[in-house]
N, C-alpha and C positions, 0 to 999 in steps of 0.2 A: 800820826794816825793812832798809835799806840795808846796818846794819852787821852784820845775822843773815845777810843773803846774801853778803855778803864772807868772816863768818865759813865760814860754809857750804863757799863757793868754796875757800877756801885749805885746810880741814882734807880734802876731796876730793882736792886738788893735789899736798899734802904726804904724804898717807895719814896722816892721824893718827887715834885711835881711830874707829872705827864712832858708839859713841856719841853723840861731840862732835857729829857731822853730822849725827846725826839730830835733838837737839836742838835746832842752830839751824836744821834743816829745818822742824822743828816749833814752834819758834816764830816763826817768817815766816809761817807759815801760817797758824798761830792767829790771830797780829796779822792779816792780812788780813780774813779769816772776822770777827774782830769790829771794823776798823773800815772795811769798805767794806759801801756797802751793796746789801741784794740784791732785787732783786722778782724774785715770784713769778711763772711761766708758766702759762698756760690751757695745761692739757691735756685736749682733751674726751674726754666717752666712745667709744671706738669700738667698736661694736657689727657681726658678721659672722653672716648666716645664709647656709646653703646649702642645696641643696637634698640628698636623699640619696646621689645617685648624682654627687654632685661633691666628690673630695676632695683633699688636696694644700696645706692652706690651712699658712701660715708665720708664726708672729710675727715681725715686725720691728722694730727699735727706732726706728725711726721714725714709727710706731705707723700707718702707710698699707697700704693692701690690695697688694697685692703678686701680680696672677693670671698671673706665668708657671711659679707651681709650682702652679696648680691644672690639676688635668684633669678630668673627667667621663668615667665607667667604664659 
């Protein structure tokens, strides 16, 4: 891995093709992706009822209720 991010580095430094970089961007990363390993996260359901006259509501990627964009009309 060490020697795709050095290549990496230098073909960035030098400008030499687009390509080369990409490749050994892409093969650092591959190698990563398969030999480190990964657990999975609990992400539970989140489930949002309101009532009618309250609206405003936001997804967040954080997947938390978020009520300073809601109001009731």
């Amino acid at each position: 891995m060490d020697a795709l991010i050095d290549a990496a580095s230098a073909a960035a430094a030098t400008g030499e093709p687009r390509q080369n970089y990409e490749k050994d961007v892409k093969g650092f990363v591959d190698l990563a992706y398969a030999d480190i390993p990964r657990i999975p996260i609990f992400q539970p359901y989140v489930n949002v009822a309101m009532q009618k006259n309250v609206s405003g509501y936001q997804y967040w990627f954080h997947r938390r209720l978020d009520y300073r964009a809601l109001v009731k009309s």
